[in-house]
FIPA-412354 format. One record per residue: residue in one letter; x, z, y of N, C-alpha, C in turn. Coordinates in steps of 0.2 Angstrom, whole numbers. Example, Ala and Ser with C-alpha at 12.3 -4.5 7.8 and 13.67 -1.06 7.14 Angstrom:
 code n_east  n_up n_north ca_east ca_up ca_north c_east  c_up c_north
    A     66    39     -28      62    39      -22     66    39     -16
    S     64    35     -11      68    36       -5     64    39       0
END
This chain:
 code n_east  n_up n_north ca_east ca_up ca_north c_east  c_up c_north
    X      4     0      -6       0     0        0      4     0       6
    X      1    -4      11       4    -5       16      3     0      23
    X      9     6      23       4    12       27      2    11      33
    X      6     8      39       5     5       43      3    -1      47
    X     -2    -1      50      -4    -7       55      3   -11      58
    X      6   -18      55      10   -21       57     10   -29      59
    X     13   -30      63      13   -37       66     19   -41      66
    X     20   -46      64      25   -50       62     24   -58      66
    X     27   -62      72      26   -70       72     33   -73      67
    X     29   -77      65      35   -83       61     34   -88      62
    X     40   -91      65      40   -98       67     48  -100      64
    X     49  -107      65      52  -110       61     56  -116      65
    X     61  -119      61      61  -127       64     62  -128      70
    X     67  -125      74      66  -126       81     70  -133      82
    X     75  -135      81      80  -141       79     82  -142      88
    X     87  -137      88      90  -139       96     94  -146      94
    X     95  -150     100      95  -158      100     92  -164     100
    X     92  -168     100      87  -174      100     81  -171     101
    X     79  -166      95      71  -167       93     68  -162      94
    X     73  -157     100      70  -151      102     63  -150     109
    X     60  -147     107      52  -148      115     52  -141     117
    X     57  -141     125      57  -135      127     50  -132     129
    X     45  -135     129      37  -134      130     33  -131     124
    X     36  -134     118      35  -129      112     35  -121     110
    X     44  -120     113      46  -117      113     47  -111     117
    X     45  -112     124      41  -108      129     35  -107     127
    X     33  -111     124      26  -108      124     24  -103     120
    X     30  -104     114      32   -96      108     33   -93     111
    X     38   -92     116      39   -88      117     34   -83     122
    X     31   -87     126      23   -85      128     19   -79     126
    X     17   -83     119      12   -81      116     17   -73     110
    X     24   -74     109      28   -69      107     26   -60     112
    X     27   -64     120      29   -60      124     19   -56     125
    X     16   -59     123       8   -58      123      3   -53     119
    X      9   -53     112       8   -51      107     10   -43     107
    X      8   -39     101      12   -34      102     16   -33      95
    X     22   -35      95      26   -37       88     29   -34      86
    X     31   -32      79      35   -27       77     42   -31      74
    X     42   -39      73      49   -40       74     44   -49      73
    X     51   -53      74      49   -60       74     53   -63      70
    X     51   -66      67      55   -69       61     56   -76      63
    X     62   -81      64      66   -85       63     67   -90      58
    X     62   -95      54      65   -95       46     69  -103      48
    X     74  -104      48      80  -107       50     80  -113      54
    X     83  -118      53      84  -125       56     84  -126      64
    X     89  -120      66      88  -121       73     95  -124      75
    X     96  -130      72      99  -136       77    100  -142      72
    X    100  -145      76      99  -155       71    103  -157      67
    X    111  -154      70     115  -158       67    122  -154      64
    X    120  -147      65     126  -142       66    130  -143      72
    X    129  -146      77     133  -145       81    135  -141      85
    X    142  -140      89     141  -133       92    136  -133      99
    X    134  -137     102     132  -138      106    124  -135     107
    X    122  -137     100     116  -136       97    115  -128      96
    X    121  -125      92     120  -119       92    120  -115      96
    X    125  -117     101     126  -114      108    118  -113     111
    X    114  -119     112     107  -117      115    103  -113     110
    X    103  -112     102      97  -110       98    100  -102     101
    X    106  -101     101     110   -94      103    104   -89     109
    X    106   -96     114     100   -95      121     94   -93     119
    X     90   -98     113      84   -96      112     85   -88     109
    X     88   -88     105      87   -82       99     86   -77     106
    X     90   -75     109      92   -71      115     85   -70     117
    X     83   -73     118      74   -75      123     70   -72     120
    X     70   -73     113      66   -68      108     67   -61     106
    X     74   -60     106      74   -55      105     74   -50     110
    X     73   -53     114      71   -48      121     65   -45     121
    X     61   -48     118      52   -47      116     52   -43     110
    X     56   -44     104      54   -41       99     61   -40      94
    X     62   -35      88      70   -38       84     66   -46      81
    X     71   -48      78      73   -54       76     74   -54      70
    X     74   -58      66      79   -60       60     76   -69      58
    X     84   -70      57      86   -76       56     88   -80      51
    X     91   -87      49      97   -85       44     96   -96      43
    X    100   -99      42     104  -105       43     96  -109      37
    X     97  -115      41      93  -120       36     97  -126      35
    X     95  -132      30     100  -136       27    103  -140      34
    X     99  -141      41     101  -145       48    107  -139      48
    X    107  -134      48     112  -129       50    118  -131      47
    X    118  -134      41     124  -133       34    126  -137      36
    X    134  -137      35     140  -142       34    141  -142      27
    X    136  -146      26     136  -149       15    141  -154      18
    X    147  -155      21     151  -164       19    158  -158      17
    X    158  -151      19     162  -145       18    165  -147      10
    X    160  -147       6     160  -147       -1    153  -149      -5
    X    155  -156      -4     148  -160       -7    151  -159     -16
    X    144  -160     -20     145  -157      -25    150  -152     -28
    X    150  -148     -23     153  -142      -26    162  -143     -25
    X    163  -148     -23     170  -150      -24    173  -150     -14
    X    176  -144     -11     176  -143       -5    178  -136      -5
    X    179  -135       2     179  -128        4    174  -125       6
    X    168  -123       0     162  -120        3    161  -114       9
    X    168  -111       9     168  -105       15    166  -107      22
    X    166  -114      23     165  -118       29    159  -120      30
    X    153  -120      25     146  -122       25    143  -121      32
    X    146  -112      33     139  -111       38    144  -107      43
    X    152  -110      45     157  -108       50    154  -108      55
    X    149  -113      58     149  -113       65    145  -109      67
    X    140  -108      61     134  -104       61    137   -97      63
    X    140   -95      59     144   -86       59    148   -86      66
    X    150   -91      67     155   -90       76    150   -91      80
    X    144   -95      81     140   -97       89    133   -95      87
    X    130   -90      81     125   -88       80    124   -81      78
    X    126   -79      73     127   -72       71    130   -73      64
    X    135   -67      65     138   -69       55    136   -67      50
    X    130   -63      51     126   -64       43    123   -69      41
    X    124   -71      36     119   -78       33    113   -75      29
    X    115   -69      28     107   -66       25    110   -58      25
    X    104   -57      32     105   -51       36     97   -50      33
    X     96   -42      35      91   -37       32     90   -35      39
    X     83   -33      42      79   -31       46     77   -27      45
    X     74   -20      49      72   -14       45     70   -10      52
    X     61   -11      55      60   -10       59     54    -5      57
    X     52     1      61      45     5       59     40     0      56
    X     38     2      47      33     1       45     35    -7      43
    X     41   -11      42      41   -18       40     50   -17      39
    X     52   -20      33      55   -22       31     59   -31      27
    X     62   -33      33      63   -40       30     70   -42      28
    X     69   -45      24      77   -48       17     77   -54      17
    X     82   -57      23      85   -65       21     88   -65      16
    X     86   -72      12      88   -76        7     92   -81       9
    X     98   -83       8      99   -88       11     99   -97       6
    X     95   -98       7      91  -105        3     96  -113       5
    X     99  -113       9     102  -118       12    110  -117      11
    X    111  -120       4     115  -120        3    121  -128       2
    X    120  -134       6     122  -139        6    122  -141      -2
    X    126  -145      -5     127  -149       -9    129  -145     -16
    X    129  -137     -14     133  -133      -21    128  -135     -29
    X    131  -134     -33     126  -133      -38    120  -130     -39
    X    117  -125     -36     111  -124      -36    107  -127     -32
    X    110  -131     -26     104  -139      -26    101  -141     -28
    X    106  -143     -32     106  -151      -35    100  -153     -41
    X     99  -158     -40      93  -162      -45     97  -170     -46
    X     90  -172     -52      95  -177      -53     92  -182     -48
    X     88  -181     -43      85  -184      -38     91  -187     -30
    X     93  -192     -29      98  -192      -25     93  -191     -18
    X     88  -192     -16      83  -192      -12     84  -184      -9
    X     86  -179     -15      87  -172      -13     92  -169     -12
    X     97  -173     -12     103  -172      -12    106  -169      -4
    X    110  -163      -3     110  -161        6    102  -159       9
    X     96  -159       5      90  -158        9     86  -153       5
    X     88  -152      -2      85  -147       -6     87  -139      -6
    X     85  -135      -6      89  -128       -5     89  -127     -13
    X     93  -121     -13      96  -116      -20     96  -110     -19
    X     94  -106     -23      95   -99      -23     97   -95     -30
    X    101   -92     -31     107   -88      -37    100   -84     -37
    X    100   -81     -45      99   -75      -47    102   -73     -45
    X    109   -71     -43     111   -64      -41    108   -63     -34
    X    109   -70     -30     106   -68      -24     97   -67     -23
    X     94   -67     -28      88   -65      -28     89   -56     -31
    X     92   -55     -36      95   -48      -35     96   -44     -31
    X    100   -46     -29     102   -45      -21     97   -42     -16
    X     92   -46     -15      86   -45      -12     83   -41     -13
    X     80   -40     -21      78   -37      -24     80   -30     -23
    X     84   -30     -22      88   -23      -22     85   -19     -15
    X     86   -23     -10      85   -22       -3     79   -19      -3
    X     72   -23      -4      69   -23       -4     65   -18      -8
    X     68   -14     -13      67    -8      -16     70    -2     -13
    X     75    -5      -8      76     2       -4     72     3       4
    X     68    -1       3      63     0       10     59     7       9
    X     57     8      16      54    16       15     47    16      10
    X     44    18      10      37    19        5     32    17      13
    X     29    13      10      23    10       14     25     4      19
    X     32     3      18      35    -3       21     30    -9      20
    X     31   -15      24      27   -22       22     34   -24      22
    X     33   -27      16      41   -30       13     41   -38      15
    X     45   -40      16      43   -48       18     52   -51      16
    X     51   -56      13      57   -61       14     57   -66      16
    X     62   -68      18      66   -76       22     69   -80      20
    X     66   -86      20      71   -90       16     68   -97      21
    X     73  -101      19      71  -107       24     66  -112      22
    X     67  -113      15      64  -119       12     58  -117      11
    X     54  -121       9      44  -119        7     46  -118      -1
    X     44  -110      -2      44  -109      -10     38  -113     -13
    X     30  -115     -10      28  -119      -14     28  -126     -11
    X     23  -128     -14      23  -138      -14     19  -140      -8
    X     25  -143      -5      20  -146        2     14  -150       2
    X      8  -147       7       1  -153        2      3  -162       4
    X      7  -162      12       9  -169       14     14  -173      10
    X     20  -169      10      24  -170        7     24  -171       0
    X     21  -167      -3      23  -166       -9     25  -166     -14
    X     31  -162      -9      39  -159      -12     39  -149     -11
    X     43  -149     -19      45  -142      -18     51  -142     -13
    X     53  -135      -9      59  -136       -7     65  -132      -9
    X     65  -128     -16      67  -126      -19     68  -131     -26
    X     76  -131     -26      76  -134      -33     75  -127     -39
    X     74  -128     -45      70  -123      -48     64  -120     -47
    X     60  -123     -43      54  -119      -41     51  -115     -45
    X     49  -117     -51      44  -111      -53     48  -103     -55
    X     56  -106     -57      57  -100      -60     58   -95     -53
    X     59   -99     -47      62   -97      -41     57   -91     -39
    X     49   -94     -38      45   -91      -37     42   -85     -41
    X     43   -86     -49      43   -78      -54     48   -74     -50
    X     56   -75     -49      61   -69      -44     55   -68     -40
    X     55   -72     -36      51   -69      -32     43   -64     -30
    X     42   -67     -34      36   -60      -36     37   -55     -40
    X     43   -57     -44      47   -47      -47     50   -45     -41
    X     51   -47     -36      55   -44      -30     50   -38     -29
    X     43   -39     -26      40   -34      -23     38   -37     -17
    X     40   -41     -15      37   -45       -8     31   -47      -8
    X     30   -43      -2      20   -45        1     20   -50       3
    X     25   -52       8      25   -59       12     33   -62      11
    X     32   -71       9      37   -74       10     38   -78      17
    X     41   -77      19      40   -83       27     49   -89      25
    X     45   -95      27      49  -100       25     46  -107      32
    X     50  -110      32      49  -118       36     50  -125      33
    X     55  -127      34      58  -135       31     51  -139      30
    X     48  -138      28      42  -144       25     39  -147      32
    X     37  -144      38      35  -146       42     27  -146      43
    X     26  -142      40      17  -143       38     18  -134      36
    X     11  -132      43       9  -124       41      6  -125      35
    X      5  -118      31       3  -118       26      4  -109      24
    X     -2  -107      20      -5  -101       19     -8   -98      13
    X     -3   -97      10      -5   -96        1     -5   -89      -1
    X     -8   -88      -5      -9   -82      -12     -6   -86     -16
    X      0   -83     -20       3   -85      -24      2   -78     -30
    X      1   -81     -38       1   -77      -42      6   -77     -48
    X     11   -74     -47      15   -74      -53     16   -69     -59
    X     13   -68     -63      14   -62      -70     11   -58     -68
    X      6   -56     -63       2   -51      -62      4   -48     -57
    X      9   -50     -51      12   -49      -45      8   -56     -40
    X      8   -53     -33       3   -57      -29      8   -55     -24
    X     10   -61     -19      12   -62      -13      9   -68      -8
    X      9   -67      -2       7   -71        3     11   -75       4
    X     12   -82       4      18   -90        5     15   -89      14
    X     18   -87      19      19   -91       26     25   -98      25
    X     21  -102      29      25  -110       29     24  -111      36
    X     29  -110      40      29  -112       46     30  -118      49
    X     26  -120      55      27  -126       55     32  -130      62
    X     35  -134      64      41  -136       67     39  -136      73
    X     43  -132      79      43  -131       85     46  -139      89
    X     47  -141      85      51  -150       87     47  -156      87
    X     48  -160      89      46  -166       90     45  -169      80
    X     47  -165      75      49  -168       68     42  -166      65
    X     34  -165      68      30  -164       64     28  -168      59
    X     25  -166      54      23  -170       48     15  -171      49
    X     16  -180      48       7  -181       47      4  -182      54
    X      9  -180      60       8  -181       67      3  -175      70
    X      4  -170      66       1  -164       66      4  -159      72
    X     -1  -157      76       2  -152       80      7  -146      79
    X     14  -144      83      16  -139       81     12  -133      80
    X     13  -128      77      12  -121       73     18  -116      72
    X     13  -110      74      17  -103       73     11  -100      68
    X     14   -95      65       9   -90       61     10   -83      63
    X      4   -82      67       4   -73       66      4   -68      59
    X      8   -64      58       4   -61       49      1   -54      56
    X     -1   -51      52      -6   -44       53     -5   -41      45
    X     -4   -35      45      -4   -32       38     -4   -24      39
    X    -10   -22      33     -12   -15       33    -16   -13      27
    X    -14    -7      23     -17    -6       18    -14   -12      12
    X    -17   -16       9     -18   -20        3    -20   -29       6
    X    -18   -29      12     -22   -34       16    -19   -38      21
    X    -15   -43      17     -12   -48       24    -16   -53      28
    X    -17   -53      33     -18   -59       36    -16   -61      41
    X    -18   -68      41     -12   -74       43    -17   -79      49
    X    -12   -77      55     -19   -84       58    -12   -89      62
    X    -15   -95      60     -13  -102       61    -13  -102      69
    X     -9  -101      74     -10  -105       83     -6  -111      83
    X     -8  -116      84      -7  -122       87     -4  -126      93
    X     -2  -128      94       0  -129      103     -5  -135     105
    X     -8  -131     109     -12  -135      113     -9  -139     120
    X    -10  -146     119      -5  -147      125     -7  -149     133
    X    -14  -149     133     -15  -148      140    -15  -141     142
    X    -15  -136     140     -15  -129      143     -6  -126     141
    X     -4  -130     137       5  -129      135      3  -123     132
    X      1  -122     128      -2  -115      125     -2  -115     116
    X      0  -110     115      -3  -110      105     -9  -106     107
    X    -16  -108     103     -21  -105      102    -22  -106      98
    X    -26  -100      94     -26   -97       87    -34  -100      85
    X    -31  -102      76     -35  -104       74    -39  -100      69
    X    -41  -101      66     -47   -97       61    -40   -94      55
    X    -41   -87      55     -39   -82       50    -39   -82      43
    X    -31   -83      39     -34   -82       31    -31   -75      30
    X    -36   -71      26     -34   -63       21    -32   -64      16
    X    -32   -62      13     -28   -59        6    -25   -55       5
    X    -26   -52      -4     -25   -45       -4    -20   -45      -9
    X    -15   -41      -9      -9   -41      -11     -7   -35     -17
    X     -2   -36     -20      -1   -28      -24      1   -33     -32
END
């Protein structure tokens, strides 16, 4: 049970460079500073091409938000330097260098604010072997995640206080995009069982580019999928950007979809999904 009334924004996909829309991203932070939030989750891709120039500004945004509320973040596949060590052959210490000097140097930092508990995954892992498929389409674009690094989590997330809302981060969409439809997990299904032995209420993830709101049931464990959707010009389907508010209390998450509406330059909230967790 979830002891505490708690509030979480998750937005995603900011892509500083070419495809970035300062009026998007005002407008989050708008509607951040409107809210009454107990921390703001970041689920990666905040710049296009890794560049330093790119992270230098996502740097500015991060700052912006966390002025309003804490934060937590952590690198998407636009963040990763996969040419470091494509298939696995490289010096993978380099993936996520630029990220650690002009962002912050955890690539999966833990959050641990009254009443909410959050545990980055780090999903975005370029071209190592727990990408890869025999798809070259997925090749540099699919994330990966270790059992030990779900362990790992696992771990964390057991050490939250009692009555925490437990939440993980990961970059890529644990389940199947309804547009795309593409996992962004290679290994998905087995990825998703860790993840509901983890304990997690709430997963919050991006990459797919299409909001999305699920009850997910694995083995007699239930968690909520937030799938946030792109603060950039890269929407899928020609779909308005999206942020997701969660709410969570008792046995009870819910999630409302805001939209950017762009004659008022505003996110305005759409109709609410519940679900009940445990």
């Amino acid at each position: 049970m979830i002891g505490r009334a708690v509030r979480v924004l998750h937005i995603s996909d900011i892509h500083c460079g070419h495809p970035f829309v300062p009026d998007h991203v005002a407008a989050a932070q708008q509607l951040a500073a409107a809210l009454s939030l107990d921390a703001i989750v970041i689920s990666g891709d905040l710049s296009q091409r890794a560049r330093e120039h790119e992270f230098r500004a996502a740097r500015i945004v991060l700052d912006r938000f966390a002025a309003i509320a804490p934060i937590i973040t952590l690198p998407g596949n636009h963040d990763t330097a996969w040419w470091h060590a494509p298939f696995g052959r490289g010096d993978a210490t380099r993936l996520h260098e630029r990220w650690r000097t002009l962002v912050q140097q955890e690539i999966e930092p833990t959050l641990r604010v009254p009443g909410v508990t959050l545990v980055a995954v780090n999903s975005a892992n370029g071209m190592l072997p727990q990408t890869l498929t025999w798809y070259p389409r997925d090749w540099r674009v699919k994330g990966g995640v270790t059992d030990a690094q779900f362990a790992h989590a696992t771990a964390r997330l057991h050490a939250s206080p009692p009555g925490d809302l437990k939440m993980l981060v990961l970059h890529h969409n644990v389940v199947r995009g309804r547009l795309s439809n593409r996992w962004g997990l290679a290994r998905p299904e087995h990825s998703l069982d860790l993840i509901a032995a983890s304990g997690a209420h709430v997963v919050c993830a991006g990459h797919d580019h299409e909001e999305r709101v699920e009850l997910v049931t694995r083995k007699g464990h239930r968690f909520v999928s937030s799938t946030a959707n792109t603060l950039s010009t890269r929407m899928r389907g020609h779909r308005p950007s999206a942020v997701n508010v969660i709410d969570a209390v008792g046995d009870t998450i819910a999630v409302t979809v805001h939209t950017y509406d762009a004659p008022s330059r505003a996110f305005v909230p759409g109709a609410t999904v519940r679900h009940t967790v445990g």
